[in-house]
C-alpha positions as CSV (number, residue, x, y, z in Angstrom):
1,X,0.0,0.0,0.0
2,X,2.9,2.7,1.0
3,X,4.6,1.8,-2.2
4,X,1.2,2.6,-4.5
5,X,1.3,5.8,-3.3
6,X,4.7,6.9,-3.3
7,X,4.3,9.0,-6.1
8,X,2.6,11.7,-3.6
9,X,5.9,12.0,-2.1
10,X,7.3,12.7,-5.3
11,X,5.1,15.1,-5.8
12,X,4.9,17.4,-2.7
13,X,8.6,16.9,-2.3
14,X,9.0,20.3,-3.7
15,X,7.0,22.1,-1.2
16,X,8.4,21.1,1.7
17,X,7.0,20.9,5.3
18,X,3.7,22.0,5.1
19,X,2.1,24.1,7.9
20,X,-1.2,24.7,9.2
21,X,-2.0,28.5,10.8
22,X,-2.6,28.0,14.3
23,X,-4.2,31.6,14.2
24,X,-7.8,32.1,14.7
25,X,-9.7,34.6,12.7
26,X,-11.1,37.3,15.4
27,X,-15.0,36.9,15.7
28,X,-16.7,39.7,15.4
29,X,-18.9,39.9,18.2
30,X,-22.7,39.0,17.0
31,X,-25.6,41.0,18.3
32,X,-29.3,40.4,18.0
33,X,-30.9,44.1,16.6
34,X,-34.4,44.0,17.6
35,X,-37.1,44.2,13.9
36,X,-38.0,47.7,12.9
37,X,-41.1,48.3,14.8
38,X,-44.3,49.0,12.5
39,X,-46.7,51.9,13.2
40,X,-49.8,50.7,14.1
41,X,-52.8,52.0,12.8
42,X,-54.2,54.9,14.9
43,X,-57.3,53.6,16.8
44,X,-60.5,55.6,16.9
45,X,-61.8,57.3,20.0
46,X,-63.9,59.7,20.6
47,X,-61.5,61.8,22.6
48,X,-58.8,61.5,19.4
49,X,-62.1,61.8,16.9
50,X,-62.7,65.5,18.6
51,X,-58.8,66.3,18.5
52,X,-57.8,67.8,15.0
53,X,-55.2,69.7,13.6
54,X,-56.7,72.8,12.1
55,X,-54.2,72.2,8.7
56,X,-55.9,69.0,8.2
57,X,-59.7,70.5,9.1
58,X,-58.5,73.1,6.5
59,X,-57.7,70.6,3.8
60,X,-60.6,68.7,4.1
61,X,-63.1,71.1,4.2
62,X,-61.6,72.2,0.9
63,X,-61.6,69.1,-0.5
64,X,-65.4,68.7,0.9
65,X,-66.3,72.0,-0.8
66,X,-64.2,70.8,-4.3
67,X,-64.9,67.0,-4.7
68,X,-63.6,67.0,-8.0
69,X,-60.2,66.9,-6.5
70,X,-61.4,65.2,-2.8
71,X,-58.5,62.1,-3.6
72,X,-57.7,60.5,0.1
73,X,-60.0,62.4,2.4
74,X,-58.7,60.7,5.6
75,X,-55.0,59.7,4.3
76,X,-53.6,62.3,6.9
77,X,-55.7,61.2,10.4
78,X,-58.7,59.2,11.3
79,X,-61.8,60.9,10.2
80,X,-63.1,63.5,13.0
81,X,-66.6,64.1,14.3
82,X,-65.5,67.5,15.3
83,X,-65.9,69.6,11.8
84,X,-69.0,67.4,10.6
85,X,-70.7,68.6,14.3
86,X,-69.9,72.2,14.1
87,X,-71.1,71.8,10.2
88,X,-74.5,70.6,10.8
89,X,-74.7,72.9,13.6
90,X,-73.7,76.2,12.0
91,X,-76.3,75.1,9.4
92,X,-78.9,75.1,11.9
93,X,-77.6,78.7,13.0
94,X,-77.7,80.1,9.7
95,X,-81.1,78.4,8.8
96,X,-82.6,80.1,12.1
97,X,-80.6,84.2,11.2
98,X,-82.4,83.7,7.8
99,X,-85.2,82.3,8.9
100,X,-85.8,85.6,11.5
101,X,-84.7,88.0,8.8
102,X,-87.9,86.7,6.6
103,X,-90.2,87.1,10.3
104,X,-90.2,83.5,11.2
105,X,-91.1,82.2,14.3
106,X,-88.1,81.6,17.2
107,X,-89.3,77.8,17.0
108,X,-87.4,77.5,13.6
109,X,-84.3,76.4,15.5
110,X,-86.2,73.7,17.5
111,X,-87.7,72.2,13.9
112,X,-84.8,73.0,11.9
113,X,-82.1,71.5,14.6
114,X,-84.7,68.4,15.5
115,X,-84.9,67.9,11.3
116,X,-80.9,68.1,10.2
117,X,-79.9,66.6,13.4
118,X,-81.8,63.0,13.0
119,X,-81.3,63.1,9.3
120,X,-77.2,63.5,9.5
121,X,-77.5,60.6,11.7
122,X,-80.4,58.5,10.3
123,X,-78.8,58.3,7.0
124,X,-75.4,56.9,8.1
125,X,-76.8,54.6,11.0
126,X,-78.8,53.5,7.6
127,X,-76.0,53.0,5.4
128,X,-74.1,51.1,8.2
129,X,-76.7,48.6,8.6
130,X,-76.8,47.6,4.4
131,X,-72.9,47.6,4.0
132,X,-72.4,45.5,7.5
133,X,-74.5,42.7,6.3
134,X,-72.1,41.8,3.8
135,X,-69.1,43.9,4.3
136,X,-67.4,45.9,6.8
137,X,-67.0,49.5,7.5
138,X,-66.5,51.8,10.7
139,X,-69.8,53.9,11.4
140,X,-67.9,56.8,12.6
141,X,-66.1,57.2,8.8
142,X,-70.1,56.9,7.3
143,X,-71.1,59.9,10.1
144,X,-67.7,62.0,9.2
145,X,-68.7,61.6,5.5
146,X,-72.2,62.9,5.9
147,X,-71.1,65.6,8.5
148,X,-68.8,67.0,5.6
149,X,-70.9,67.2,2.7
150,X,-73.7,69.6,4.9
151,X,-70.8,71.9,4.1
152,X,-72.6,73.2,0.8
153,X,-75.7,73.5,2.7
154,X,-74.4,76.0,4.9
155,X,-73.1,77.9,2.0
156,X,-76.4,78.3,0.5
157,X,-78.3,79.2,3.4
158,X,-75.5,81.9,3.8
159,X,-76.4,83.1,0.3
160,X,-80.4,82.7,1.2
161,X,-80.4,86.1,3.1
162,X,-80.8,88.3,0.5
163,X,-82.0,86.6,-2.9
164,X,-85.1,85.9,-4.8
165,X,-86.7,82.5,-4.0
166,X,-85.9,81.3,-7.6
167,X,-82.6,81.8,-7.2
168,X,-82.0,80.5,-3.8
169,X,-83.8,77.4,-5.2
170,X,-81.3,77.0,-7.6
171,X,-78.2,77.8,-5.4
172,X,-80.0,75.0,-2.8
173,X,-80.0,72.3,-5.8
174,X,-76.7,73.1,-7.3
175,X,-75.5,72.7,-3.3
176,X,-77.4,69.4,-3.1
177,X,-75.9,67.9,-6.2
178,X,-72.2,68.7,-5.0
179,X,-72.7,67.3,-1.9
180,X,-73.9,64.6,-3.3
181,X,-71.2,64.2,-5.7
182,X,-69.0,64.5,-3.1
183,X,-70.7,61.3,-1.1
184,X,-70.5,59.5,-4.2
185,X,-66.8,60.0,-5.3
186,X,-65.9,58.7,-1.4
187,X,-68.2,55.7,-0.8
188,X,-68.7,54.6,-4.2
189,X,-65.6,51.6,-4.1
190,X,-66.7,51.1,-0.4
191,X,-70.8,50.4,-1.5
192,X,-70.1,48.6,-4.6
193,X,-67.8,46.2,-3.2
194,X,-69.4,45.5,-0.1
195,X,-73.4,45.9,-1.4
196,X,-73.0,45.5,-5.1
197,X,-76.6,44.6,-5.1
198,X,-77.9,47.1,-2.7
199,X,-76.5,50.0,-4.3
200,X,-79.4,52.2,-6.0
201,X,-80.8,51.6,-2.3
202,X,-77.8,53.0,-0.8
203,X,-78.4,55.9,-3.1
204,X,-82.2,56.2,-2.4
205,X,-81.2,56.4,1.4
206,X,-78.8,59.6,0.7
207,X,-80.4,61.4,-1.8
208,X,-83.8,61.1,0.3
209,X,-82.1,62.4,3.2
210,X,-81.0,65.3,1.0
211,X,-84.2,66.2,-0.5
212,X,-86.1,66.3,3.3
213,X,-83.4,68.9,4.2
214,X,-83.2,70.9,1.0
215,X,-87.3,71.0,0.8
216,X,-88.0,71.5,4.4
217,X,-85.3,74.1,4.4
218,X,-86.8,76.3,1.5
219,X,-90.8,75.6,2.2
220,X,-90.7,76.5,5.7
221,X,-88.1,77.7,7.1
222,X,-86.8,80.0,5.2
223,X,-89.9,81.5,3.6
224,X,-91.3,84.8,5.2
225,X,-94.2,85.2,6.8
């Protein structure tokens, strides 16, 4: 056996004694980094849902007043109840200083408050109740969305004080079709996703609930005496 391979001798003659390094490579030392932490999403609560920056109130009430351009409504923060309360409520206000500049009775506030209040919550508590039967969807983002678009109401009862009834007519229709439009253009992918065949009753809820406050509006409260 040795002399079968004693042509490895003859070989490696050349290279002499051949030497292993004794030396260790260093380790580095090795330590665990803890994962990047993700950001969780911010949680609703109604504390946090009256707490908004007035930059982002700002942007959305511009966007709310524009809805051709309304892209990403809540991309910023959760949606707010804050703005959509003081909304529906300056409506009632403004309703009630027309509505005593044409010699209506001090009970306007009572009717017209009673009226927008159960309607801006009546039509959301609605929608919640189709889309949850076969989709999801927070109630408080249906109630910020309808709070918002009563911005275009308040601008036509501001132009209301001093105009022909023809005219404020018109300016309360043009105001109902962009709030509508603007409702549309935010829930649509939410309604026909979750309620795909529910949707013209989804409609029929909103634009009902526009049409009680545009008409009761302009037949009796804002109509002199």
């Amino acid at each position: 056996m040795s002399s079968e391979l004693s042509w490895l001798d003859d070989d490696f003659s050349g290279y002499g004694v051949v030497q292993l390094d004794s030396q260790e490579t260093p380790q580095e030392n090795l330590t665990l980094k803890a994962p990047p932490e993700i950001p969780a999403p911010e949680k609703f609560t109604l504390k946090r849902a009256f707490d908004v920056d007035t930059q982002i109130v700002v942007e959305r009430l511009k966007k709310a007043l524009w809805p051709i351009k309304g892209e990403g409504f809540f991309d910023k923060a959760i949606p707010d109840l804050y703005t959509p309360f003081w909304i529906v409520t300056t409506l009632i206000l403004v309703i009630f200083v027309v509505s005593r500049m044409n010699n209506q009775d001090v009970s306007v506030i009572i009717k017209s408050s009673s009226l927008i209040y159960t309607v801006s919550i009546i039509v959301p508590s609605a929608l919640y109740f189709l889309i949850s039967q076969s989709g999801y969807c927070e109630f408080y983002t249906l109630l910020s969305f309808y709070g918002y678009s009563f911005i275009h109401f308040v601008i036509a009862g501001l132009m209301s004080m001093y105009v022909h009834w023809i005219f404020r007519a018109l300016v309360w229709t043009l105001a109902g079709g962009l709030s509508l439009f603007f409702l549309y253009k935010n829930l649509k992918e939410l309604i026909i996703t979750s309620i795909p065949n529910q949707k013209f009753v989804a409609l029929g809820i909103v634009v009902a609930g526009h049409l009680s406050v545009i008409i009761a509006t302009n037949a009796f409260f804002l109509v002199g005496k």
